[in-house]
TORBA-488297 format. One line per 8 residues: their letters; for each residue x, y, z of N, C-alpha, C, O. Coordinates in pm, whole numbers, always signed. Atoms other than C-alpha are relative to their C-alpha. Example, Ala and Ser with C-alpha at 12.3 -4.5 7.8 and 13.67 -1.06 7.14 Angstrom:
as = +89:-119:+0:+1230:-450:+780:+90:+120:+0:+194:+118:+66  -82:-119:-6:+1367:-106:+714:-77:+109:+73:-26:+220:+90
end
This chain:
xxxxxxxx = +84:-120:+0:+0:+0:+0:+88:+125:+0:+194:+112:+60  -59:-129:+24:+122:+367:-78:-38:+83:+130:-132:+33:+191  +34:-47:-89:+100:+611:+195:+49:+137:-4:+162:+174:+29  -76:-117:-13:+112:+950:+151:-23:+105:+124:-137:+151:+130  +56:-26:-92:+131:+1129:+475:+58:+191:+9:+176:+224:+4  -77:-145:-23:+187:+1530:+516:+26:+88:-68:+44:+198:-17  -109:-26:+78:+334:+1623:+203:-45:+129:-6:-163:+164:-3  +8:-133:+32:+403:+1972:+155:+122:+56:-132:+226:-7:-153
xxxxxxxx = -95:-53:+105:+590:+2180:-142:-9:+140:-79:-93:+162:-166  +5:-126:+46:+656:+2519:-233:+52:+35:-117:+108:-61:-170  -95:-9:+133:+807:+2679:-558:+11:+141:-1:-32:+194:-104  -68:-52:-56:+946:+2969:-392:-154:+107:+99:-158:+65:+215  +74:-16:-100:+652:+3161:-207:-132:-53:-56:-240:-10:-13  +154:+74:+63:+371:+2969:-391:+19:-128:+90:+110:-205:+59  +29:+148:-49:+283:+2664:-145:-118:-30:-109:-221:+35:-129  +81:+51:+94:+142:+2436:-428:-61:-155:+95:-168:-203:+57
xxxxxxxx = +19:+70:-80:+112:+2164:-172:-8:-2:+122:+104:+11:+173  +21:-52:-172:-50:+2198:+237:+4:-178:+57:-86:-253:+20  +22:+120:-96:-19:+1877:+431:-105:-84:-104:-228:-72:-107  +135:+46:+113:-190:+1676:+146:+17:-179:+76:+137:-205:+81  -12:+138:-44:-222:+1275:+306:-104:-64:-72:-207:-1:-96  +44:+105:+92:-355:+979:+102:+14:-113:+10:+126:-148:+47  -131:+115:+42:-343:+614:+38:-56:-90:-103:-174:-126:-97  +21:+133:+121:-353:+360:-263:-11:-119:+14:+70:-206:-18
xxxxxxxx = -23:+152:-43:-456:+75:-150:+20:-159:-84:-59:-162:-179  -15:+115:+83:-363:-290:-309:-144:-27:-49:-244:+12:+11  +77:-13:+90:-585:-393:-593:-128:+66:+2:-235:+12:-26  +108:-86:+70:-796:-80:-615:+47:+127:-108:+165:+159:-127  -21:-55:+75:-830:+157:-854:-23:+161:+83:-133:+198:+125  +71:-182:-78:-825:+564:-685:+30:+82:-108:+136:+73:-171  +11:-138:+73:-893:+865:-889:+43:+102:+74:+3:+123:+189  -64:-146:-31:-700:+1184:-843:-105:+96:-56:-140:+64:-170
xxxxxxxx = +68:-133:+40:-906:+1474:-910:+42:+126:+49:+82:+150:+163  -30:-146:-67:-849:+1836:-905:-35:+71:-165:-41:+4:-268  -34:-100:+95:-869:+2144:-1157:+177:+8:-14:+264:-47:+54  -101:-16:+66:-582:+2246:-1338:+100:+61:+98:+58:+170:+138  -83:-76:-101:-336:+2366:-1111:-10:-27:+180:+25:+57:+263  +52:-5:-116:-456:+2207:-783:+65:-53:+55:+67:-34:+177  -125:+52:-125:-121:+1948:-701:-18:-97:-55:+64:-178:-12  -19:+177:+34:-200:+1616:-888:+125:-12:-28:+189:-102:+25
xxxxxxxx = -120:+96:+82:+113:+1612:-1101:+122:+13:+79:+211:-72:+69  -71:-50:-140:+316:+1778:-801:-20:-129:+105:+79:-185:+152  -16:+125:-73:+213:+1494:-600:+38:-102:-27:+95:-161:+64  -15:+87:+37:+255:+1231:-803:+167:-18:-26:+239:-118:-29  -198:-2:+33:+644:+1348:-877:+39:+28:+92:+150:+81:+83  -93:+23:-129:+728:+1342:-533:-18:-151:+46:+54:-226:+111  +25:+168:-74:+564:+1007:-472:+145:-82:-120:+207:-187:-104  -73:+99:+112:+789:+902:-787:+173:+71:-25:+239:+73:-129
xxxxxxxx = -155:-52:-38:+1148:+1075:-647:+12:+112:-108:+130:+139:-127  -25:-74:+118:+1093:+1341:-957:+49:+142:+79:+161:+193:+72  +27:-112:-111:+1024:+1632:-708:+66:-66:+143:+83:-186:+164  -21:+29:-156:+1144:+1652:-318:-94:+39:+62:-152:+129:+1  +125:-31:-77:+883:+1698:-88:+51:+136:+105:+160:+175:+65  -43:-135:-86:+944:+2021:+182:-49:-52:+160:-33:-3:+271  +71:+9:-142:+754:+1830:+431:-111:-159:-7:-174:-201:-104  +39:+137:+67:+613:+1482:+481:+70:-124:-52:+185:-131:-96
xxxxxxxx = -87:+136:+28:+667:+1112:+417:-90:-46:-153:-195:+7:-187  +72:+104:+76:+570:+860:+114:+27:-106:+36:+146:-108:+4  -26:+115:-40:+596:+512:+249:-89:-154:-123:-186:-162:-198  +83:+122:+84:+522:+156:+86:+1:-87:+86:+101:-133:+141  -20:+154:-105:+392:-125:+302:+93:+95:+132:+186:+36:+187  -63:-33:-118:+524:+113:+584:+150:+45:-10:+213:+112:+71  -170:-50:-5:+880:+160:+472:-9:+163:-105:-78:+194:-202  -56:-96:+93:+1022:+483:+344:+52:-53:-160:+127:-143:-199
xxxxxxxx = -27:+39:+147:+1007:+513:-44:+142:+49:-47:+188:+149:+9  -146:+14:+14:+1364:+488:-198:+0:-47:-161:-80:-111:-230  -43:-11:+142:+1516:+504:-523:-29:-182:-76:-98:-207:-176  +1:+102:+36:+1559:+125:-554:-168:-49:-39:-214:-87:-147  +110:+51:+6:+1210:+46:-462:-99:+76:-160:-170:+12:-238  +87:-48:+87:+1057:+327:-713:+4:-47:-154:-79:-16:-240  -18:+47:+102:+1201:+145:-989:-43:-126:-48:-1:-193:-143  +134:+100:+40:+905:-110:-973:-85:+66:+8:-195:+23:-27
xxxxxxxx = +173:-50:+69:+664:+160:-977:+21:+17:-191:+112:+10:-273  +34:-31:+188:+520:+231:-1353:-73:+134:+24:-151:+156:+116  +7:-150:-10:+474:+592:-1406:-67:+27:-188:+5:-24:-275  +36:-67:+65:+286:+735:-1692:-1:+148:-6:-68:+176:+94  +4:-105:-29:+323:+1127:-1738:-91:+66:-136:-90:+41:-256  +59:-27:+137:+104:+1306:-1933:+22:+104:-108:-63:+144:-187  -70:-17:+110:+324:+1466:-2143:+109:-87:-95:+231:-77:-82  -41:+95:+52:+412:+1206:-2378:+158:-10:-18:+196:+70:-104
xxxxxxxx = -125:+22:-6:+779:+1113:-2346:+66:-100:-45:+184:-104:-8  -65:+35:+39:+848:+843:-2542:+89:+41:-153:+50:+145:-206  -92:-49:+108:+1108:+879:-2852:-84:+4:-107:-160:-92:-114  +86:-22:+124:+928:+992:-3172:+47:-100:-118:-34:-148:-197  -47:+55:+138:+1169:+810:-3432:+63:-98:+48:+161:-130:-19  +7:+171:-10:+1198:+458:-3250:-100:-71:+21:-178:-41:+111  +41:+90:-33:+1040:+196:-3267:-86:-48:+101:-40:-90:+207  +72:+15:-124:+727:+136:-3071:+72:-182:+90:+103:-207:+206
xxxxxxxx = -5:+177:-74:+803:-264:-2966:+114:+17:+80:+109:-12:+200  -128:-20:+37:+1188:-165:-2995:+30:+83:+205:+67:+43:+316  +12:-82:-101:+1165:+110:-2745:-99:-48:+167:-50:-33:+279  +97:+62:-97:+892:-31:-2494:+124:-106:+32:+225:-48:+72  -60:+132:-1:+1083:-359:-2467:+166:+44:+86:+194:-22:+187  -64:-83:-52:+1413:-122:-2376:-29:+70:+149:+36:+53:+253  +39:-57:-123:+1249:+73:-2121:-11:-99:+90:+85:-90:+167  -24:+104:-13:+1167:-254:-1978:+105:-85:+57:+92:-147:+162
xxxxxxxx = -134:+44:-69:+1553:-384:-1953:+17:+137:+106:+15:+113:+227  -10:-125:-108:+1590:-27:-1770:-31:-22:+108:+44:+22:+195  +37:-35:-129:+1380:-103:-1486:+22:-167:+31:-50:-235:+105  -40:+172:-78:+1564:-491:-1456:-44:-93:-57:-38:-198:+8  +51:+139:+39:+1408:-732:-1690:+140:-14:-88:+223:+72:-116  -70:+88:+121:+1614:-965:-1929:-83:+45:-83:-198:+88:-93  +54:-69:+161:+1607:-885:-2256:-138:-91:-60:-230:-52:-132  +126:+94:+53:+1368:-1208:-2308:-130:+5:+27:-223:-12:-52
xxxxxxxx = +94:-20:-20:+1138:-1145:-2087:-70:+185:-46:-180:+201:-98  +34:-142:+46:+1097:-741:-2157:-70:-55:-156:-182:-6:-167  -21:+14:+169:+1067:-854:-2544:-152:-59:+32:-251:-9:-24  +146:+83:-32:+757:-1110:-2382:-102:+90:+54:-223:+86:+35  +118:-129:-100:+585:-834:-2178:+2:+134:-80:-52:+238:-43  +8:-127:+114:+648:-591:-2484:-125:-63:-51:-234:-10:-26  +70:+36:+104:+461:-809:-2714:-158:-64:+51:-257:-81:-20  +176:+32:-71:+144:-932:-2455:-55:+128:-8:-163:+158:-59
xxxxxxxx = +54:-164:-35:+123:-559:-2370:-58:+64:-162:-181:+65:-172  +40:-17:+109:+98:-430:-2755:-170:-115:-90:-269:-75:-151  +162:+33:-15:-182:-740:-2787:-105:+18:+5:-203:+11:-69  +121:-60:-95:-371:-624:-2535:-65:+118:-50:-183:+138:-78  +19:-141:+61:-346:-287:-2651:-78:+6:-120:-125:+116:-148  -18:-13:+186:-432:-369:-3036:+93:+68:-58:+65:+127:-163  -86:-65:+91:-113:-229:-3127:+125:-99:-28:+242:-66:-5  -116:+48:+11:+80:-532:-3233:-4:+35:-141:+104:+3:-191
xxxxxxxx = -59:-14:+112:+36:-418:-3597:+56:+85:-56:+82:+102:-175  -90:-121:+36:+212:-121:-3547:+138:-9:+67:+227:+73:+49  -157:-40:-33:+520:-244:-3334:+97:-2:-38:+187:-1:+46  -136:-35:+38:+796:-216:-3582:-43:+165:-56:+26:+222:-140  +10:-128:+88:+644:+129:-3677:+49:+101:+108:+32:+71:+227  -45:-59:-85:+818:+448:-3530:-115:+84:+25:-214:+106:-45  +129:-29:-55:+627:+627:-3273:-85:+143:-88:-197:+191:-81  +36:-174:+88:+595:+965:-3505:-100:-52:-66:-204:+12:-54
xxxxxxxx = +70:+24:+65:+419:+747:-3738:-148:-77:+16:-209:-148:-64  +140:+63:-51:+84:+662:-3485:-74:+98:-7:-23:+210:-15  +46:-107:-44:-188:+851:-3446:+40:+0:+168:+106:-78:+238  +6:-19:-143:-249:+1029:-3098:-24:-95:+109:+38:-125:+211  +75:+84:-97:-455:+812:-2943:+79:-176:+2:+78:-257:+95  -73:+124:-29:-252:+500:-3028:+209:+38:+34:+296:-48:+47  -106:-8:-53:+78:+673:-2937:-17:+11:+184:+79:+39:+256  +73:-60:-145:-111:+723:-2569:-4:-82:+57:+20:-85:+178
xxxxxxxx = +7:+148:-63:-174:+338:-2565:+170:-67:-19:+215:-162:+45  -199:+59:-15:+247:+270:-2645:+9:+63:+180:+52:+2:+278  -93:-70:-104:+301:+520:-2366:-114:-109:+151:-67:-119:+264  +70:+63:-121:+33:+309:-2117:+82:-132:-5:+65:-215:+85  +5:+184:+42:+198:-32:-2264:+175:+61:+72:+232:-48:+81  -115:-44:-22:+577:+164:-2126:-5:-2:+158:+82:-54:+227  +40:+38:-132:+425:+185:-1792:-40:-105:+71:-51:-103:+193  +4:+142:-88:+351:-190:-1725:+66:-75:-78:-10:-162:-120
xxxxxxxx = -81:+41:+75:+619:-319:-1927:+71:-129:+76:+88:-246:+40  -65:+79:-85:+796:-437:-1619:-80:-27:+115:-42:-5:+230  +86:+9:-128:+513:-522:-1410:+18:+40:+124:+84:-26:+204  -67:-113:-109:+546:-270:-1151:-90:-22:+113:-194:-86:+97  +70:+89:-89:+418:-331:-831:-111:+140:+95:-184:+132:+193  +104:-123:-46:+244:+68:-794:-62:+56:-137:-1:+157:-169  +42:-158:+129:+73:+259:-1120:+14:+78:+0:-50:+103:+102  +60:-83:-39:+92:+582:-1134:-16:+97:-161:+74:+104:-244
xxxxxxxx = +114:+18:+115:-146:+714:-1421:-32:+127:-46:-154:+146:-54  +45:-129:+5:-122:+1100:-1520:-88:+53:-113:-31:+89:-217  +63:-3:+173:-414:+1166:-1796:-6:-131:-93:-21:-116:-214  -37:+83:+87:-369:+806:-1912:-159:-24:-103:-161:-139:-148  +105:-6:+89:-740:+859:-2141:-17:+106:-100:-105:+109:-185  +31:-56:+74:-654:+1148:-2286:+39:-15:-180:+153:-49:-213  +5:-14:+137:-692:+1166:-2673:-46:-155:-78:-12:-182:-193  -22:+104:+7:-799:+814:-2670:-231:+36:-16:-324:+81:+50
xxxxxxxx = +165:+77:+54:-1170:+717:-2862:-104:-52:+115:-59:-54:+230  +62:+51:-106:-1443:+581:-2658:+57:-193:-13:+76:-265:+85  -68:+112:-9:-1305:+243:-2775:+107:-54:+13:+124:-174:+32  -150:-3:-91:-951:+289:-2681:-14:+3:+131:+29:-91:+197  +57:+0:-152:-1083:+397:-2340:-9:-114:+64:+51:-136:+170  +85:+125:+6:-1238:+93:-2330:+114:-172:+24:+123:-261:+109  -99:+103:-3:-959:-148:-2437:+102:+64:+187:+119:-8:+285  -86:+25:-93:-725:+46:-2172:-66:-14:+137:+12:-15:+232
xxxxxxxx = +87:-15:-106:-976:+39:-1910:+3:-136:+54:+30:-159:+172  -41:+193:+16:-962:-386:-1965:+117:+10:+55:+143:-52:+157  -167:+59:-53:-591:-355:-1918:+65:+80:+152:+165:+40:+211  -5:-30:-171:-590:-148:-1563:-76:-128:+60:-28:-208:+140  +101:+81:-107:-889:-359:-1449:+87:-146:+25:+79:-216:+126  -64:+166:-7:-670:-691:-1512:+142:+29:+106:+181:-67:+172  -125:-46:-52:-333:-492:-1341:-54:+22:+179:+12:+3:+281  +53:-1:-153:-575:-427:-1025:-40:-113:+75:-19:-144:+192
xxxxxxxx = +35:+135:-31:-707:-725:-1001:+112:-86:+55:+102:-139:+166  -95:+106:-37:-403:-931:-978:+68:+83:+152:+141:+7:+215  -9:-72:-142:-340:-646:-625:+69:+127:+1:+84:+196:+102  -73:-86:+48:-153:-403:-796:-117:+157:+41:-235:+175:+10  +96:-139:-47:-279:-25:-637:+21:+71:-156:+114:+45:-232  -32:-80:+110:-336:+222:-928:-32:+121:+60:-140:+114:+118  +5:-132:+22:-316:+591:-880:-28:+86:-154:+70:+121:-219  -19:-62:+108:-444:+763:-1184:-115:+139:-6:-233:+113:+18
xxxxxxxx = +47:-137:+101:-573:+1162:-1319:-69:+24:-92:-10:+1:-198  +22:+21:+81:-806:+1216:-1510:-154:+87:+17:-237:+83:+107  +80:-116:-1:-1036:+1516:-1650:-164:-61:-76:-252:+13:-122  +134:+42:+50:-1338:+1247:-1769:-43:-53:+82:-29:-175:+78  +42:+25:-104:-1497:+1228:-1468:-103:-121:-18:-124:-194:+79  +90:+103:+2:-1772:+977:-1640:+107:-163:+1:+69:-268:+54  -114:+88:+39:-1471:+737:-1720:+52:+17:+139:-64:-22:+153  -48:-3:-125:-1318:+774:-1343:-102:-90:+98:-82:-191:+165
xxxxxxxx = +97:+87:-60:-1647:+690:-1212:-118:-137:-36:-208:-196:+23  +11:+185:+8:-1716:+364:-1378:+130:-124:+48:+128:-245:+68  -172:+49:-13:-1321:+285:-1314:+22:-21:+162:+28:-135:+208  -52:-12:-113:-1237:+367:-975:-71:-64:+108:-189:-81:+76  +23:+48:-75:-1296:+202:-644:-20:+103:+88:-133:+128:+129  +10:-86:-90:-1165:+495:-411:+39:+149:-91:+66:+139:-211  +59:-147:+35:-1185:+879:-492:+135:+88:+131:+164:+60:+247  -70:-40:-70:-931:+1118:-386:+3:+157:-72:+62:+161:-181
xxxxxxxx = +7:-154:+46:-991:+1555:-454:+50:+56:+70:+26:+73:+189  -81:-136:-96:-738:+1807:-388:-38:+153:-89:-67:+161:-208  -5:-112:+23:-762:+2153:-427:+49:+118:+55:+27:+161:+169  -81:-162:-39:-556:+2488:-430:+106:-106:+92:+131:-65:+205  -113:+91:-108:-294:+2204:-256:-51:-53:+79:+29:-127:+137  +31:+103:-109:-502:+2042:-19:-106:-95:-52:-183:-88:-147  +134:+147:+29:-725:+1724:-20:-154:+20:+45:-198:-20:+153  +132:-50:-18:-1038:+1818:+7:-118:-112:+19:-216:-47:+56
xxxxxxxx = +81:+143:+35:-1257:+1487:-13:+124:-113:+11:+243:-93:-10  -90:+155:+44:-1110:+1096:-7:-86:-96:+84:-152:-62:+182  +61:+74:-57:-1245:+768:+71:-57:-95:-122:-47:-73:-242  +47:+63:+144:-1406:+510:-137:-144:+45:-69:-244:+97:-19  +129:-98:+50:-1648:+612:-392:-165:+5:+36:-244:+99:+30  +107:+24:-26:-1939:+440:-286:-53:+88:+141:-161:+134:+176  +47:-120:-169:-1868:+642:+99:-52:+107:-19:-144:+162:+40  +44:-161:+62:-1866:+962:-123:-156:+44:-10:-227:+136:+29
xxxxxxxx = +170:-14:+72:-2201:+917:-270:-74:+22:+157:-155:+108:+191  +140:+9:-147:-2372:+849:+92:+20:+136:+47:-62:+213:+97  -18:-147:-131:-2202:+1148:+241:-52:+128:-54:-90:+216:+23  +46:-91:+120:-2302:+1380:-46:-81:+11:-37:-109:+110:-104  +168:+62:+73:-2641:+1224:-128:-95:-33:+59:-182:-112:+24  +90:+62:-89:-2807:+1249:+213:-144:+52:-37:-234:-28:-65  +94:-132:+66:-3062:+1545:+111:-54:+14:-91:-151:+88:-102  +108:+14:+166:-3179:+1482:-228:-82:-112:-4:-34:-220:+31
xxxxxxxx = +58:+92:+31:-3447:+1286:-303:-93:-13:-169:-111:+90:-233  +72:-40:+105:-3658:+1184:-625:-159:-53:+39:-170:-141:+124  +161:+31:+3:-4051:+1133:-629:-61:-8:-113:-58:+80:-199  +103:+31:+140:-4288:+961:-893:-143:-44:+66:-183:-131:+142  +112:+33:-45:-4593:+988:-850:-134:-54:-141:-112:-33:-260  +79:-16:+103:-4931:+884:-1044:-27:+146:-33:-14:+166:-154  +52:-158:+81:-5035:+1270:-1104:+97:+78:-30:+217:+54:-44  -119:-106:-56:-4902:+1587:-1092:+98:+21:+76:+17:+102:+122
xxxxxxxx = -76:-8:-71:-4605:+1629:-863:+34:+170:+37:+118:+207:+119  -14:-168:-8:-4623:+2034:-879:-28:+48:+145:+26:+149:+188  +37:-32:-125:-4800:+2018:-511:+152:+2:+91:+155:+97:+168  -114:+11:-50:-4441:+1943:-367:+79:+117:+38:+153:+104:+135  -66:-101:+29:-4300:+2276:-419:-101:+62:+155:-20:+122:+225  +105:-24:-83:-4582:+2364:-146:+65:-37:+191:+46:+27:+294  -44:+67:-133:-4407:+2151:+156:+106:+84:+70:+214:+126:+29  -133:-82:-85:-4224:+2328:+416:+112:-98:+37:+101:-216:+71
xxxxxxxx = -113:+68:-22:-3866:+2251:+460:+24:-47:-110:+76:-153:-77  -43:+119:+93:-3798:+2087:+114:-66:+159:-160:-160:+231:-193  -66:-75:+71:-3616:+2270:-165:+25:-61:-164:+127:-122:-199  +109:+46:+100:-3805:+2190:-508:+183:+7:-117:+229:+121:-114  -95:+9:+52:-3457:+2108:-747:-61:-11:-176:+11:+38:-263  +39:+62:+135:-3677:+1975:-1096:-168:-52:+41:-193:-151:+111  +122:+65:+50:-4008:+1893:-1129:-78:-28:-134:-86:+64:-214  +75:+31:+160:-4211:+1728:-1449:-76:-67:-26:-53:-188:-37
xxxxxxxx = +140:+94:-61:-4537:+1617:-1434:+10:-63:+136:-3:-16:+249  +52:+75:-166:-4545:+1319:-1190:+164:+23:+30:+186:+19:+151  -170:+5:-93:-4137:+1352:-1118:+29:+97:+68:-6:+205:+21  -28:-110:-80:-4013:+1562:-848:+116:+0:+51:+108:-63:+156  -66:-27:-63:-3692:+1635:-756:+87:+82:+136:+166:+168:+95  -17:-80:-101:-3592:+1784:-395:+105:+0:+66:+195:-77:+32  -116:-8:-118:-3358:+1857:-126:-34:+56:+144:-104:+157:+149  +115:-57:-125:-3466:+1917:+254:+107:+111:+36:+228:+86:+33
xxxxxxxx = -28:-78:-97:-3381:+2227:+420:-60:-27:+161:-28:+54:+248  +13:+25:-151:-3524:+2080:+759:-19:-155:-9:-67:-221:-101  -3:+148:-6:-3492:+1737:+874:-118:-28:+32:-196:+47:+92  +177:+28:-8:-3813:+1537:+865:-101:-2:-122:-200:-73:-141  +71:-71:+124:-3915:+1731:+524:-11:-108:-85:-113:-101:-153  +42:+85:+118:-3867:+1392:+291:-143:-91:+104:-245:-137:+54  +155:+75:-47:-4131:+1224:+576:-156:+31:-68:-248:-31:-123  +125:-105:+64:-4374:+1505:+489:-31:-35:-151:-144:-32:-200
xxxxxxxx = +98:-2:+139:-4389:+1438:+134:-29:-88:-41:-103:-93:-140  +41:+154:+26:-4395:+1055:+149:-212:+19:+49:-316:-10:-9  +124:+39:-50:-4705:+1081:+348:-74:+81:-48:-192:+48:-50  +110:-71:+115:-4851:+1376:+126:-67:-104:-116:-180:-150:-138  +42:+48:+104:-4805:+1212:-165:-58:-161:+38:-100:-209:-67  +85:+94:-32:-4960:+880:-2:-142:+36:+42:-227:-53:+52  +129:-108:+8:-5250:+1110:+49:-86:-67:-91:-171:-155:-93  -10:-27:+109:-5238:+1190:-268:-81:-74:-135:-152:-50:-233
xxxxxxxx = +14:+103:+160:-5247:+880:-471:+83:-102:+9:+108:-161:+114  -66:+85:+22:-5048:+664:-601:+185:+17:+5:+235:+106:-64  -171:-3:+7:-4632:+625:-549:+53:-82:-37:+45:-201:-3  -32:+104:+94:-4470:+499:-775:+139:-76:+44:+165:-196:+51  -92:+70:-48:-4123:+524:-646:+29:+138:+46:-23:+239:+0  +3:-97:-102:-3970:+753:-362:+125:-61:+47:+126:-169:+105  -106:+57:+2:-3589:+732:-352:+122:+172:+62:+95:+292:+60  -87:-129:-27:-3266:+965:-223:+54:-38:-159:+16:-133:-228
xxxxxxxx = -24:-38:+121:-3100:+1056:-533:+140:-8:+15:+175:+101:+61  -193:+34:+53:-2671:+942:-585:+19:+102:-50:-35:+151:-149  -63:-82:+125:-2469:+1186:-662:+112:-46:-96:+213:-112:-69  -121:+16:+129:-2267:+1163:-976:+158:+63:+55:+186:+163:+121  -134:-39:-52:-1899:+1166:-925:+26:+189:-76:+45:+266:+18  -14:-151:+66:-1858:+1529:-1110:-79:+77:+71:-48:+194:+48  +43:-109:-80:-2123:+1702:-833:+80:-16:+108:+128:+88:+153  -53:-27:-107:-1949:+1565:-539:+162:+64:-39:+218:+125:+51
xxxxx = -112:-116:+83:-1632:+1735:-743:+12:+119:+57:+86:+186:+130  +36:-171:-27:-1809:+2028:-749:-16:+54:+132:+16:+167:+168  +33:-67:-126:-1916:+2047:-416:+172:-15:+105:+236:+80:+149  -150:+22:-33:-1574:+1925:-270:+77:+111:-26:+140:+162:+66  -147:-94:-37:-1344:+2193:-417:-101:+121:-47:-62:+238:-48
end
């Protein structure tokens, strides 16, 4: 497990990072979130020795993180960094011996990885000559090359089809599964929240939200409710304490300003008529976002 506890980091009187603490736990998937400027990629390059921290630990399994060890994490950055005029297989397979494999096996975990990917019919082609979206899946296939025993995942969806998505989405879910934690970024919040297990939002440098996603939703989603009724639903707007969000015909959407207020309209609308269905309302990972930072 990853453990980030404290971390702080300045870049000379800009603190871009306040005591930010986190953790990645073995085979789940956590989402980083933030706006543009809020500390993801700052965090992630101290967890990965790029950056020094000013303040704060990163630990694995409890030990202090160390050069040796980081060279089984797999790091994606999302400014594409592999070589333009080698060789996708060539290059992957390289990177690979870098972080300790034999040349045989790197060459074997080049060529499953490209598979997986659908890009074995481009690996003698150089990388200049992919499109975007399949130079995006080399650079994801560079990051588990050497089966690394942390992810860490900056933007790894961007420029990538809904069916690229898709394929790399298969090839995390199989990397988590086997216990492997993933850390990954990522500005398609609908794609995060079919993906992810736990949920982690910083903002302006601090963490603002974390926990697993399903906790999120409850803690976020006490107050809303929806209502179907057989008739009209327009009487609703009428109930004291309860803060009318959508209504349309028989559907009613609300939120209580006093506790008690969803009782009141169960037993109106049982009055009423007929109920069809009478539910709190989930929030979508992109409101508790919003409300978070």
């Amino acid at each position: 497990m990853l453990t980030v506890t404290s971390i702080s980091r300045s870049f000379g009187d800009h603190r871009v990072l306040d005591d930010v603490s986190f953790e990645v736990r073995p085979g789940r998937m956590t989402g980083f979130l933030g706006a543009n400027g809020a500390g993801k990629t700052t965090t992630m390059r101290i967890v990965l020795g790029v950056l020094s921290a000013h303040g704060g630990s990163v630990r694995w399994d409890g030990a202090e993180v160390d050069g040796e060890l980081r060279q089984r994490f797999g790091y994606m950055p999302e400014e594409r960094g592999l070589y333009p005029k080698m060789g996708v297989a060539e290059q992957i397979a390289w990177l690979g011996q870098l972080h300790g494999l034999d040349q045989a096996t790197a060459r074997r975990n080049t060529a499953e990885l490209l598979d997986r990917l659908e890009l074995s019919e481009r690996a003698g082609d150089k990388l200049e000559e992919l499109s975007l979206g399949n130079q995006q899946r080399a650079q994801v296939a560079a990051a588990l090359v050497h089966d690394p025993v942390l992810l860490i995942l900056d933007e790894p969806f961007s420029g990538l089809d809904p069916i690229a998505v898709e394929t790399v989405l298969g090839v995390l879910r199989e990397r988590a599964a086997r216990g492997v934690p993933v850390l990954f970024s990522s500005h398609q919040l609908s794609v995060v929240e079919r993906l992810c297990d736990d949920v982690v939002i910083i903002s302006g440098g601090r963490i603002t939200a974390a926990g697993a996603r399903d906790e999120l939703r409850e803690r976020y989603g006490t107050t809303r409710f929806e209502l179907v009724v057989g008739g009209d639903a327009g009487w609703v707007r009428d109930v004291p304490g309860v803060r009318v969000v959508d209504v349309d015909g028989p559907r009613a959407v609300f939120e209580l300003d006093d506790e008690g207020a969803d009782q009141v309209v169960l037993d109106t609308a049982l009055r009423k008529g007929t109920v069809r269905s009478f539910s709190p309302v989930v929030p979508t990972l992109d409101e508790i976002f919003r409300e978070a930072i």
